[in-house]
C-alpha positions as MATLAB code, in Angstrom:
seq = 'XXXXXXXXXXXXXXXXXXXXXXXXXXXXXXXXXXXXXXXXXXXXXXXXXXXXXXXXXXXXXXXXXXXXXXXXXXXXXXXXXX';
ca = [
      59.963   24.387 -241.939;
      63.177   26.226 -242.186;
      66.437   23.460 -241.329;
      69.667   25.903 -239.974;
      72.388   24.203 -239.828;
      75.105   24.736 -237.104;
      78.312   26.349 -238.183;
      81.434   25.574 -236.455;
      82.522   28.862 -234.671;
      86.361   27.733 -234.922;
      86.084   27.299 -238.853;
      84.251   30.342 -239.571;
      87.725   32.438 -237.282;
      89.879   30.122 -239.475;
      88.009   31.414 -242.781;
      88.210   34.385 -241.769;
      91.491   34.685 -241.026;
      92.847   33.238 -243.784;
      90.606   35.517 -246.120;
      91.613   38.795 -244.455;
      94.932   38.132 -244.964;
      94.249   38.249 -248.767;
      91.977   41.505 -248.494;
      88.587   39.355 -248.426;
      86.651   40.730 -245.066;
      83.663   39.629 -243.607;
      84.464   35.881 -245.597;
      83.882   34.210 -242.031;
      80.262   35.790 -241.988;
      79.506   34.770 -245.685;
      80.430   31.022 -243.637;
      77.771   31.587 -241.507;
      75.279   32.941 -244.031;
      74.878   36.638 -243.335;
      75.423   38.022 -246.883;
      74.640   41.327 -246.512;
      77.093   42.421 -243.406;
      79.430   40.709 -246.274;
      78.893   42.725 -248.810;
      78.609   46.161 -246.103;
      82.365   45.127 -244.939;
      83.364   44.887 -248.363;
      82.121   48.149 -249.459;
      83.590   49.538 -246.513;
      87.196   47.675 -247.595;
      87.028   48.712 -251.161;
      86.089   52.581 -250.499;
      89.147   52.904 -247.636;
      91.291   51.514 -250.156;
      90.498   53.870 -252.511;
      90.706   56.332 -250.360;
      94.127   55.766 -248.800;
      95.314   54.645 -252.758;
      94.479   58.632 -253.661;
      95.693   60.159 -250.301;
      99.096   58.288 -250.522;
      99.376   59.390 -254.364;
      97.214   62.061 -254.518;
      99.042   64.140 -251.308;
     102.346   62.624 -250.790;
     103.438   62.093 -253.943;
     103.181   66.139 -255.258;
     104.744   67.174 -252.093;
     107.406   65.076 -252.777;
     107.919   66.262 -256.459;
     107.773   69.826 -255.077;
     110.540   69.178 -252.592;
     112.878   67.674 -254.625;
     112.256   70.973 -257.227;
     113.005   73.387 -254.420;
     115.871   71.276 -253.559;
     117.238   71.094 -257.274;
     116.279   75.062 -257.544;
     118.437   76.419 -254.655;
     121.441   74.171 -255.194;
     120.829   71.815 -251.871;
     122.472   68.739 -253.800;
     125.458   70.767 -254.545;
     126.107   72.549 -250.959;
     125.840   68.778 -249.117;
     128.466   67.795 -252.266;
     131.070   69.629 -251.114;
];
């Protein structure tokens, strides 16, 4: 005989929300014991971060590095200088 025991829905929003805050999805559902959506959200969380971690520095960052040498080349710093 399998005992569940009843999880207060209002505890599990509070873990929750208090875990996403800090980067930790799914927490609420580890509360109400389904592991494995937990660990599915937090593969989903980890790979988006990485993701947006290499976009940010791996797109915006050379673009801005080429700018500012295009800038420097044709003498934009000294024609807004007066």
């Amino acid at each position: 005989m399998v005992v569940t025991q009843n999880k207060n829905p209002g505890a599990a929003v509070l873990i929750a929300l208090i875990a996403g805050f800090f980067g930790f999805q799914g927490i609420g559902h580890m509360y109400t014991g389904k592991t494995s959506k937990v660990i599915g959200l937090w593969l989903i969380g980890w790979l988006m971060g990485i993701y947006i971690v290499l976009f940010t520095f791996g797109e915006v960052l050379p673009m801005t590095i080429i700018l500012e040498s295009i800038s420097y080349h044709i003498g934009f710093d000294k024609h807004m200088m007066g």
